[in-house]
C-alpha positions as CSV (number, residue, x, y, z in Angstrom):
1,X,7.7,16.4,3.8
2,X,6.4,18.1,7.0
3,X,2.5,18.2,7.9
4,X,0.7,21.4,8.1
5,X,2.2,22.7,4.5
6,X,-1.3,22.5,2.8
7,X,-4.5,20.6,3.6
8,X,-3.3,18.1,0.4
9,X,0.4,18.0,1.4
10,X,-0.6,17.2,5.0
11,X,-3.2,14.4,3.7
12,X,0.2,13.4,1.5
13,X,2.4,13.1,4.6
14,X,-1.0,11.1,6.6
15,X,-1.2,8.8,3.4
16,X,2.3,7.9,3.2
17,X,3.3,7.1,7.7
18,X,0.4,5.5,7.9
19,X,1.1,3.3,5.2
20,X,4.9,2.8,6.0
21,X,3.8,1.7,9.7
22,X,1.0,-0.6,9.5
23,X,1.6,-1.8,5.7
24,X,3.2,-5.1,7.3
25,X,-0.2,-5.7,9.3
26,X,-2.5,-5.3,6.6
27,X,-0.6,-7.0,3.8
28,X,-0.9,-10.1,6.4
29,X,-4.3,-9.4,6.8
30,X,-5.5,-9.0,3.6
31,X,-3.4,-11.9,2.3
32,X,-5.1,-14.0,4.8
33,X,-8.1,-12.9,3.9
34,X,-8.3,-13.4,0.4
35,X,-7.1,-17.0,1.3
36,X,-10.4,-17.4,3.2
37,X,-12.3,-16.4,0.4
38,X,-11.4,-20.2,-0.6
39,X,-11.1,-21.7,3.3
40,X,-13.4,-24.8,2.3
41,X,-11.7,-25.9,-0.6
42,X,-8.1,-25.9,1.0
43,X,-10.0,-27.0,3.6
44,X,-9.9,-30.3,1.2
45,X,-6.5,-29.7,-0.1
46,X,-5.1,-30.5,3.3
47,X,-7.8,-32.8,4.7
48,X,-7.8,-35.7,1.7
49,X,-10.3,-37.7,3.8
50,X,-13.0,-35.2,3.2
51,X,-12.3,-35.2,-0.7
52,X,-16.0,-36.7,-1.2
53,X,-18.7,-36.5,-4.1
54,X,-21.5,-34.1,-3.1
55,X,-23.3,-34.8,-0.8
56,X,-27.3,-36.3,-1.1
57,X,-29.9,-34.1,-1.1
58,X,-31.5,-36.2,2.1
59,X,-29.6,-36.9,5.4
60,X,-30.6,-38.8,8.3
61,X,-28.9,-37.3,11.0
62,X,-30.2,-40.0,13.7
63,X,-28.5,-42.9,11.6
64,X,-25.3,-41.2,10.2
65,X,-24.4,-39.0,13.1
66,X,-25.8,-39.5,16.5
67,X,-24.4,-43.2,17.1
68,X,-20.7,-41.2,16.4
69,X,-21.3,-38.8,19.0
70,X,-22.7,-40.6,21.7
71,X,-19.3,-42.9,21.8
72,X,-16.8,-40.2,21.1
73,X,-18.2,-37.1,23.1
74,X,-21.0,-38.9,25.4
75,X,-19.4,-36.2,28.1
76,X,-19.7,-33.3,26.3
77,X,-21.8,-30.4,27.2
78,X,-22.6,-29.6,23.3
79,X,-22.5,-31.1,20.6
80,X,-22.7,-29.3,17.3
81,X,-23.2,-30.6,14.0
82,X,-22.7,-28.7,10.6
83,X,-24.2,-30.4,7.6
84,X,-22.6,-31.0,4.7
85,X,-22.4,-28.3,1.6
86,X,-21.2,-28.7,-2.4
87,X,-18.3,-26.9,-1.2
88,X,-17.5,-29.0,2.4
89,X,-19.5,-32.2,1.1
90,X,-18.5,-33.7,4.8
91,X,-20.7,-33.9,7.9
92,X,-18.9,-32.0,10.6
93,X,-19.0,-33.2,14.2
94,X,-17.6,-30.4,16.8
95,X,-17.6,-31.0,20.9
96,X,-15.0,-30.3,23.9
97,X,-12.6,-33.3,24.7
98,X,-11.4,-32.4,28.6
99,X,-8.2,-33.9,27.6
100,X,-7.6,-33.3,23.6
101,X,-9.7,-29.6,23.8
102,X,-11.8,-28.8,20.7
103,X,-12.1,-31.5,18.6
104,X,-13.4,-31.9,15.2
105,X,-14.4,-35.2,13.2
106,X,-15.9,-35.8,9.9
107,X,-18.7,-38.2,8.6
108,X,-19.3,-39.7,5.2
109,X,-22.4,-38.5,4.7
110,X,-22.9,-41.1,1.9
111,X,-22.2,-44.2,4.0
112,X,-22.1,-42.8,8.0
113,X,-18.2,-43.8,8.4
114,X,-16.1,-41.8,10.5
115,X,-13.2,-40.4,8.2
116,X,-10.1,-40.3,10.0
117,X,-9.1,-37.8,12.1
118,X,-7.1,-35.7,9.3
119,X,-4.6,-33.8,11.8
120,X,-4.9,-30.4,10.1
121,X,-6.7,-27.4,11.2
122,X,-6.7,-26.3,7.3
123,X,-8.0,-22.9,6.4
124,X,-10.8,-22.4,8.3
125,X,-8.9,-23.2,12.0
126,X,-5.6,-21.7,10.9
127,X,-5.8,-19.0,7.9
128,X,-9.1,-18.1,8.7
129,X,-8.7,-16.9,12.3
130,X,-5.7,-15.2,11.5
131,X,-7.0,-12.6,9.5
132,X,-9.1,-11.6,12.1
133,X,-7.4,-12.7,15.4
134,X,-3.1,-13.1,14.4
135,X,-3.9,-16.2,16.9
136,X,-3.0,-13.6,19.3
137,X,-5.6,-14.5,22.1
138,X,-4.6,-12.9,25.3
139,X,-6.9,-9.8,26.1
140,X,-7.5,-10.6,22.7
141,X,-5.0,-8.4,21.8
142,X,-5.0,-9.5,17.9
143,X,-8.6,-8.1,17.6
144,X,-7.3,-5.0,18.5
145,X,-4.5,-4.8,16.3
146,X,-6.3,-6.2,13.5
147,X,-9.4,-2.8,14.5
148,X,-6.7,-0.5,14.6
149,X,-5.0,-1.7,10.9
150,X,-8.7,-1.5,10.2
151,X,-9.0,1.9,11.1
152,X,-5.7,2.8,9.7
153,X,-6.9,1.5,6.3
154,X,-9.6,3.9,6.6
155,X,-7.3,6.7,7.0
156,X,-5.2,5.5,3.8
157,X,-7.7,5.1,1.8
158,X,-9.5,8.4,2.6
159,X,-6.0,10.9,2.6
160,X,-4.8,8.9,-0.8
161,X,-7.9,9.9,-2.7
162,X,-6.9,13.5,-1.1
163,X,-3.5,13.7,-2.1
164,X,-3.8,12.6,-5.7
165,X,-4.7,15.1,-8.0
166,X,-5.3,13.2,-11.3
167,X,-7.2,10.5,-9.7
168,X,-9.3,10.1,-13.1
169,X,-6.0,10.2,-14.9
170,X,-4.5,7.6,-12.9
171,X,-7.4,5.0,-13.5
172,X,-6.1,4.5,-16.9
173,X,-2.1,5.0,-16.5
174,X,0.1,1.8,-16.3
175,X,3.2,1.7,-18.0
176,X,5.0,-1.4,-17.3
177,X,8.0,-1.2,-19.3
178,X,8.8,1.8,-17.5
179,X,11.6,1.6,-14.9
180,X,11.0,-0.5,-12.2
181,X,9.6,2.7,-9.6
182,X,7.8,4.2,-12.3
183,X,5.8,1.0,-12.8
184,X,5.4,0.1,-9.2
185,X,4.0,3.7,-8.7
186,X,1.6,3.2,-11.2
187,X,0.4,-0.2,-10.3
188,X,-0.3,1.4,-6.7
189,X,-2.3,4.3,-7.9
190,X,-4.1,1.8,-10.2
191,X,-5.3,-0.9,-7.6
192,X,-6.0,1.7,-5.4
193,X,-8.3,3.8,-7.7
194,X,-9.9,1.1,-9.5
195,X,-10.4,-1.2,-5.9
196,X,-11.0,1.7,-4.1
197,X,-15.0,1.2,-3.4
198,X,-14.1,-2.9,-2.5
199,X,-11.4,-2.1,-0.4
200,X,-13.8,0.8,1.7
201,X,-16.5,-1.4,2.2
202,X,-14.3,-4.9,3.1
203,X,-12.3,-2.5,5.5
204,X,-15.4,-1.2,6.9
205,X,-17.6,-4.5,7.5
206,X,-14.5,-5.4,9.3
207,X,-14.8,-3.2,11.8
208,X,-18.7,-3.1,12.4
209,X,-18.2,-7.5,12.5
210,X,-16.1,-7.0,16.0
211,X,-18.1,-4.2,17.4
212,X,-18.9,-5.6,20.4
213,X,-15.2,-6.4,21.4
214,X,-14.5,-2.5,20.7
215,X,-17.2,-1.1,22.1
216,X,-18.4,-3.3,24.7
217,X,-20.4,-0.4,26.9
218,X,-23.5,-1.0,23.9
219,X,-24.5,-4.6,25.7
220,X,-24.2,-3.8,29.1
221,X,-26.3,0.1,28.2
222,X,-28.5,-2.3,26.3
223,X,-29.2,-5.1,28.2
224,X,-28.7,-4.3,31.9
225,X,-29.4,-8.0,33.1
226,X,-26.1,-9.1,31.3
227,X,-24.5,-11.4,28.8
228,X,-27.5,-13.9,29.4
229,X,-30.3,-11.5,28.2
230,X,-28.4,-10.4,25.1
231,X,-28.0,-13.5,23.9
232,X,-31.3,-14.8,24.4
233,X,-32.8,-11.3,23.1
234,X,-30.4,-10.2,19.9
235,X,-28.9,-14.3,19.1
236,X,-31.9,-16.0,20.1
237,X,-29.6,-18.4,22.3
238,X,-32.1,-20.2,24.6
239,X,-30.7,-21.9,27.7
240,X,-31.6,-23.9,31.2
241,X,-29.7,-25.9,33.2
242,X,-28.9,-29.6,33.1
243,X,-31.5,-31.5,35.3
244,X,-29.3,-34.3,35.4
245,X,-31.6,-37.3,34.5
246,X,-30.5,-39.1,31.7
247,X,-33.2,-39.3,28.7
248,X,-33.2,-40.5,24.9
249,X,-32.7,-37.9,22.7
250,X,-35.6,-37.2,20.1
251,X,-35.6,-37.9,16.2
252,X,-32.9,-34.7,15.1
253,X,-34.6,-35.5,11.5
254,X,-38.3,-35.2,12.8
255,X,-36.8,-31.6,14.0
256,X,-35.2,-30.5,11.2
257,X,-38.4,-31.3,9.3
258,X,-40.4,-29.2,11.5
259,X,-38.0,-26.2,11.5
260,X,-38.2,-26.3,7.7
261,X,-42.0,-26.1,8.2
262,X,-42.1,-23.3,10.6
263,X,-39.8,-21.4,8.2
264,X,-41.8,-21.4,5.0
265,X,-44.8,-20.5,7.6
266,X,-43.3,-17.8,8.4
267,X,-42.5,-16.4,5.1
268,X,-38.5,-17.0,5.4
269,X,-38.3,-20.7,3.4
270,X,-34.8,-21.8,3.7
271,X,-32.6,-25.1,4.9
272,X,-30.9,-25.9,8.0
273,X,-27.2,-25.7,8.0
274,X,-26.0,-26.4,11.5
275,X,-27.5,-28.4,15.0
276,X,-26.0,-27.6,18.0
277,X,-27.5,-30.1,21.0
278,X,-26.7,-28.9,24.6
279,X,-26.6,-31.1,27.8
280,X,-27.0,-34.1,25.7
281,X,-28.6,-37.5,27.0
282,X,-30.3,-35.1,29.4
283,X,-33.9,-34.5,30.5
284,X,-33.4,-31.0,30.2
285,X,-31.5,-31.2,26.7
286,X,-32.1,-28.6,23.9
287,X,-31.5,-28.6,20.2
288,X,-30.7,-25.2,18.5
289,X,-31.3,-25.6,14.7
290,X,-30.1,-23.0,12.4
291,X,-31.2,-21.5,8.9
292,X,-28.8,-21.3,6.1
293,X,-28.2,-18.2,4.5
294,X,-26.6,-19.7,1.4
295,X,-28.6,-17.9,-0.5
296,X,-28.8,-14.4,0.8
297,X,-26.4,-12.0,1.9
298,X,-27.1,-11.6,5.7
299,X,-25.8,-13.8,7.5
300,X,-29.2,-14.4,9.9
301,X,-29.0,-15.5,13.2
302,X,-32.5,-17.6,12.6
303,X,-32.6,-20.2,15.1
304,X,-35.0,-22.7,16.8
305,X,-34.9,-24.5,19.6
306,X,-36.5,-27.8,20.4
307,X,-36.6,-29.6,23.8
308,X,-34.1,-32.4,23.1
309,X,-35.6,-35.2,25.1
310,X,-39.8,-34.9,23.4
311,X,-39.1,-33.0,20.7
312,X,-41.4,-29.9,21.6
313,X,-40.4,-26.4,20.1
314,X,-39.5,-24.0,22.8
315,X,-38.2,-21.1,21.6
316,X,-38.1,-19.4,17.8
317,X,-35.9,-16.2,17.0
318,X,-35.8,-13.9,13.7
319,X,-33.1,-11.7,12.9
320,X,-34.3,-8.1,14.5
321,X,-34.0,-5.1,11.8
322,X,-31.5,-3.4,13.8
323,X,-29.0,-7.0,14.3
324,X,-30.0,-7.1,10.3
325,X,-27.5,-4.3,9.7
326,X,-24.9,-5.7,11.3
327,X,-25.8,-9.2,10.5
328,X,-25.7,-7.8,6.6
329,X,-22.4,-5.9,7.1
330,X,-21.3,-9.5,8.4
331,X,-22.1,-11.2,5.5
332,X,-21.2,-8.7,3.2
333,X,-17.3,-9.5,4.4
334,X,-17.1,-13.1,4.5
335,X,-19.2,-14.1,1.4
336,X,-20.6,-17.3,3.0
337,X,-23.7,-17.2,0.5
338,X,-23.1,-19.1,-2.8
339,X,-22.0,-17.2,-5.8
340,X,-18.9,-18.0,-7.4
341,X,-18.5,-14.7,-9.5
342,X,-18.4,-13.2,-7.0
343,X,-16.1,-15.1,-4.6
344,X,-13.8,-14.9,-7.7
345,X,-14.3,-11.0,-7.8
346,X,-13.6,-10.8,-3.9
347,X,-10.5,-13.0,-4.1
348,X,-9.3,-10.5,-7.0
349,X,-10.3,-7.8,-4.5
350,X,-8.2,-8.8,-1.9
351,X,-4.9,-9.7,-3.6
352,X,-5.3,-6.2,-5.4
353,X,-5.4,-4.6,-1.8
354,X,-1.8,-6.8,-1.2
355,X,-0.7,-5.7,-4.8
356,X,-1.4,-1.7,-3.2
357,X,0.1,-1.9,-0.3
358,X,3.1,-4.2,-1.2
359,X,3.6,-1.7,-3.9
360,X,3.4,1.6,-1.8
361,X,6.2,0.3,0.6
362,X,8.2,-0.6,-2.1
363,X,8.3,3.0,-4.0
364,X,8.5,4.3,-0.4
365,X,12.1,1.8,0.1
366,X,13.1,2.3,-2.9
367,X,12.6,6.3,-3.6
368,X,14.6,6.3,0.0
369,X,17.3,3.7,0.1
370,X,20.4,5.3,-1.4
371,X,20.0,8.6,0.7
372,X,19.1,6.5,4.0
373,X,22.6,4.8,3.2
374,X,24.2,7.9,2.6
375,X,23.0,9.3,5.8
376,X,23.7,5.9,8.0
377,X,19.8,5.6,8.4
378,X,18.4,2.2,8.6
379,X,14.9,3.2,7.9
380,X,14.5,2.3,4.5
381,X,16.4,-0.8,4.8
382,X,14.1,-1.6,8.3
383,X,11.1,-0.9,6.2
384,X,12.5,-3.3,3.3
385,X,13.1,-6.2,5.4
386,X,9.7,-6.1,6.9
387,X,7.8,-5.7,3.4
388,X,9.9,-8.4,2.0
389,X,8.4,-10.8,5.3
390,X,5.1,-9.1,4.9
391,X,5.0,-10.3,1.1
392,X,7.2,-12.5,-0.3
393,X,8.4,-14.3,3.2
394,X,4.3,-14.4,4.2
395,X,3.7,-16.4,1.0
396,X,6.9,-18.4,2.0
397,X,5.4,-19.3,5.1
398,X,1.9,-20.1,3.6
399,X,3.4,-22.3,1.0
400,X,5.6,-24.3,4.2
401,X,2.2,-24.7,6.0
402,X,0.8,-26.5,3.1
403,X,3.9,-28.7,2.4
404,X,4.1,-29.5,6.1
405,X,1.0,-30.8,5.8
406,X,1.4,-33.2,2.9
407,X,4.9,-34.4,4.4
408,X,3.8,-34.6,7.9
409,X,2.6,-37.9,9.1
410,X,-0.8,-38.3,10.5
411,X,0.3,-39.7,13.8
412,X,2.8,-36.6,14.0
413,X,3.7,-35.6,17.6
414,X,6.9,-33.5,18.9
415,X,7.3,-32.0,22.7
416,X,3.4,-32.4,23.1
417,X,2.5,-30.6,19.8
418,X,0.6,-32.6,17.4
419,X,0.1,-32.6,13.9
420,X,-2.0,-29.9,13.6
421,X,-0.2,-27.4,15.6
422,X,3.6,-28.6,13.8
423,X,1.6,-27.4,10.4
424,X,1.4,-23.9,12.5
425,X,5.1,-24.2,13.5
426,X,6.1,-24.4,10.3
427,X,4.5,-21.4,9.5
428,X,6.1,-19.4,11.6
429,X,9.2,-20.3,11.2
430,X,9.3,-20.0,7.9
431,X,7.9,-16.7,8.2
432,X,10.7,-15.8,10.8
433,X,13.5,-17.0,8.5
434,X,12.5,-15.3,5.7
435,X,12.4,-12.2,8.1
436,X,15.9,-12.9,9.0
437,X,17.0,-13.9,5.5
438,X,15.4,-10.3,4.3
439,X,18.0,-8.6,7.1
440,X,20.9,-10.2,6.4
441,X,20.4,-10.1,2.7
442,X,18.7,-7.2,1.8
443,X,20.2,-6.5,-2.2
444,X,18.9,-10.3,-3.4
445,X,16.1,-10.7,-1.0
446,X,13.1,-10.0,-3.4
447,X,14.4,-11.7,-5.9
448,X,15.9,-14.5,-3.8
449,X,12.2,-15.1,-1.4
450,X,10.5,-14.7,-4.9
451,X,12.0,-17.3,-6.4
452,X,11.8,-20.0,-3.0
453,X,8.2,-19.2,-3.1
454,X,7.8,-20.2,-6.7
455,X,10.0,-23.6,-5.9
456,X,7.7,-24.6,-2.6
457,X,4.5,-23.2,-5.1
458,X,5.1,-26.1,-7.6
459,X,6.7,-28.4,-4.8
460,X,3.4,-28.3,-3.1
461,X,1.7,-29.6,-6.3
462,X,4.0,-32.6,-6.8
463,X,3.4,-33.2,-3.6
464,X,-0.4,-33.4,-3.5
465,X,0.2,-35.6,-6.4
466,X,2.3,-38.1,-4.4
467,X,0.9,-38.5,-1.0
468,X,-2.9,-38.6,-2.5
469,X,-2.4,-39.3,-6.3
470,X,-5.0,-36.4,-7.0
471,X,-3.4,-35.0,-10.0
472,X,-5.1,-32.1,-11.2
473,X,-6.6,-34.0,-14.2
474,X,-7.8,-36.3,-11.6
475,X,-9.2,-34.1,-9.3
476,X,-11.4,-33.0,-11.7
477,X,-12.7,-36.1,-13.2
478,X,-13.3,-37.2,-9.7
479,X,-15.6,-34.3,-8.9
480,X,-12.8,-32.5,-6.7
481,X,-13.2,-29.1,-8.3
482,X,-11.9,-27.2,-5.0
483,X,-8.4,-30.2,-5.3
484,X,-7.9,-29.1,-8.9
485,X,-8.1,-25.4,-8.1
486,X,-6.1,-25.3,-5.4
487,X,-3.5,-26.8,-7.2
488,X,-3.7,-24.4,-10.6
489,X,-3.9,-21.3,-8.4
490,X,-0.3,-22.4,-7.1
491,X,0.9,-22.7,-9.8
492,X,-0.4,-19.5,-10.8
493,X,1.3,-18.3,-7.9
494,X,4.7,-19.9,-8.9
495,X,4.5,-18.4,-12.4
496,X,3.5,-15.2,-11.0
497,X,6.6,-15.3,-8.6
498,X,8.6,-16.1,-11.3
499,X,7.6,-13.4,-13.5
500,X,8.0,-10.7,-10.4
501,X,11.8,-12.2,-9.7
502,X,12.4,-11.6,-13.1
503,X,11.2,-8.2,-13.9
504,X,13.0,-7.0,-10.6
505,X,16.2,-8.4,-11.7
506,X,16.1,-6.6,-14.7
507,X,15.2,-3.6,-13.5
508,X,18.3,-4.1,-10.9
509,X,20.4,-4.5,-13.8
510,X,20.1,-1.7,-15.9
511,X,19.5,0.8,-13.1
512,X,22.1,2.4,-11.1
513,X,22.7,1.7,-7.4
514,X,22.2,5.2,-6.9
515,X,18.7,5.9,-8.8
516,X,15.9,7.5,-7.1
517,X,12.0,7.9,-7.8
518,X,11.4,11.1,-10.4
519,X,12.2,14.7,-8.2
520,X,8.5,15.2,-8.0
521,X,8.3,12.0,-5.9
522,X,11.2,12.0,-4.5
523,X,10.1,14.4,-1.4
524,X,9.4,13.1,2.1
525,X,10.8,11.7,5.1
């Protein structure tokens, strides 16, 4: 198929190279994402320590805290404190070690012990920050790719509601027991009609999150005397300089009283959620306290800021109407407020958008792979090996990072690399072999990756069970709701892979090596 043959065959031939070159990149985003629908609670899969009952309703922050960070980060310039959450039922401690880097510890917040340190960056250090980032930091060049998979989702999504004709049609057409191509067809057109207004809007928010890294002209028009002005003016971040005369630190809990009070004043009742203290054990110290928005859909940048050494409020910022947007369009993608139908719905949401794209590259592979042979064109068979390490080998390598972690010991170390960062390792390797394995093997590598993943799936179970004894009965008897899931949605995911290996070598068996996609479909490329 050629462009410029019709405005609907061009939108066709748009629909179907965009897909085939960035359908890798977003199956790995969206993947990733719809992992971090759930970061908390693998968060607790991996980190055992902070597999606690939920928290009390009343904290003392100057008891259970404060003595912790004074003797672990008394040099730090900030300290930041999240508090603890149904979901993360730990107090979080965050500061800068100049040796170690960033460094994050966890309190009981029922008894004020320090848990320890559980080695693991878990889902909200590692999977979280590669759905927006690839851990690709330099120029930050994985922002960018991520924006322009972003914007090439757009671009699908708009040219595929183009090109099909019977999109009403299609919303109600599956035939699984239809040959393998048929099926797979129809399963695309499904998940993309019936997702299409969930996949829009996630791609969109996406975009408008990172707006200031793509369009970075809108500070400097906007706020001519630099970074400092726009954070003070649209974030509310108040700052001064360190005096450098040591001073106590005021009661945290006298402030976080107070800030609740000023809130409800002020018509916006809510809780705090994090304390970030800057020069500590200074005269000139300052405490940021921030409001939750567990309960709303923005995600508001709220904040007070108290003068850390007497306690005096210095500085209070709302959420402007015009940051509301974006703070909304924020919030609206990363479903930090507390509903669980629909975190449910988005996690469905985003393994549907894997389900159409992994789908679209495989009609496109398979509708082209015995003419590419014919011709001595690796296309197809380039495309196939990256789908199958986009798909299959990505769960591969998702399923190695959580086994590394329940085999690994704490104390881990190799060439300078510590636990944490061997749990990332393994990732990528994984993910590289599988890409290899999909190469070299490209007639048994669905099935083959399919059925590994469904092994490690169930392996990572037993696993859990062994090195914590947190069965999944267990887990929830013992209040560990987030433990127990974790556990039955791998083994979802094994029964899942089973059932895909299956039906593909089926369909592999009773189809010749030669069979295409139906002539109508069989145009293009």
């Amino acid at each position: 198929m050629e462009p410029g043959q019709g405005f609907r065959r061009s939108m066709s031939w748009l629909h179907t190279w965009a897909g085939v070159l960035l359908g890798g990149l977003l199956l790995a985003i969206f993947w990733t994402g719809s992992l971090s629908v759930f970061d908390r609670e693998i968060d607790r899969w991996m980190q055992p320590g902070t597999r606690l009952a939920a928290p009390p309703e009343q904290l003392s922050l100057d008891r259970l805290v404060l003595p912790h960070a004074q003797r672990l980060a008394a040099g730090a310039p900030v300290w930041t404190i999240t508090l603890p959450t149904p979901r993360a039922p730990a107090l979080q401690l965050d500061y800068q070690d100049p040796q170690q880097g960033p460094v994050r510890r966890y309190i009981n917040p029922h008894t004020g012990e320090l848990i320890t340190d559980q080695g693991s960056w878990g889902g909200t250090r590692f999977i979280f920050p590669f759905h927006f980032s690839l851990h690709l930091g330099w120029r930050s060049i994985g922002y960018w790719l991520v924006g322009i998979a972003g914007m090439g989702m757009l671009v699908i999504l708009t040219s595929g509601v183009v090109a099909h004709r019977k999109l009403f049609a299609e919303f109600f057409t599956f035939r699984p027991r239809k040959r393998l191509q048929r099926s797979m067809l129809d399963l695309h057109n499904l998940t993309g009609v019936l997702v299409l207004p969930f996949h829009f809007v996630i791609t969109l928010s996406g975009l408008v999150i990172f707006y200031l890294i793509y369009f970075p002209g809108i500070t400097q028009a906007l706020y001519p005397q630099g970074q400092a002005q726009f954070q003070l003016e649209a974030l509310g971040t108040y700052s001064r300089p360190a005096s450098g005369m040591a001073a106590d630190s005021a009661s945290l809990d006298t402030m976080l009283t107070s800030a609740k009070a000023i809130w409800t004043d002020n018509g916006t009742p809510g809780e705090s959620y994090l304390v970030r203290i800057r020069n500590p054990g200074d005269r000139n110290a300052l405490v940021e306290i921030r409001r939750s928005f567990a309960n709303e859909v923005t995600m508001n940048v709220d904040r007070l800021t108290f003068d850390g050494a007497t306690g005096a409020l210095l500085h209070q910022h709302s959420t402007a109407p015009v940051a509301g947007v974006q703070r909304f369009m924020t919030g609206l993608h990363f479903i930090q407020f507390d509903h669980w139908t629909l975190r449910w719905l988005y996690f469905a949401g985003g393994l549907s958008g894997c389900v159409l794209i992994g789908t679209g590259l495989l009609f496109w592979t398979g509708s082209r792979r015995a003419r590419h042979e014919r011709q001595g064109r690796i296309g197809a068979r380039l495309v196939e090996a990256l789908s199958v390490a986009a798909s299959a080998g990505l769960v591969i390598a998702t399923l190695a990072f959580f086994i590394a972690n329940r085999l690994l010991p704490l104390d881990s170390e190799v060439i300078g690399n510590r636990r944490a960062a061997l749990e990332g390792w393994a990732f990528y390797l994984c993910w590289l072999l599988a890409l290899a394995h999909a190469m070299l093997c490209p007639a048994h590598a669905w099935r083959r990756q399919l059925q590994m993943a469904a092994v490690m799936a169930v392996s990572a179970v037993l696993l859990n069970w062994l090195t914590t004894a947190d069965h999944p009965l267990r887990s929830l008897t013992a209040e560990y709701s987030g433990v127990a899931g974790m556990d039955l949605m791998l083994l979802v995911l094994a029964g899942f892979c089973l059932l895909t290996a299956t039906r593909i070598q089926r369909a592999h068996r009773s189809m010749p090596a030669t069979a295409g996609a139906p002539r109508e479909e069989r145009q293009g490329a």
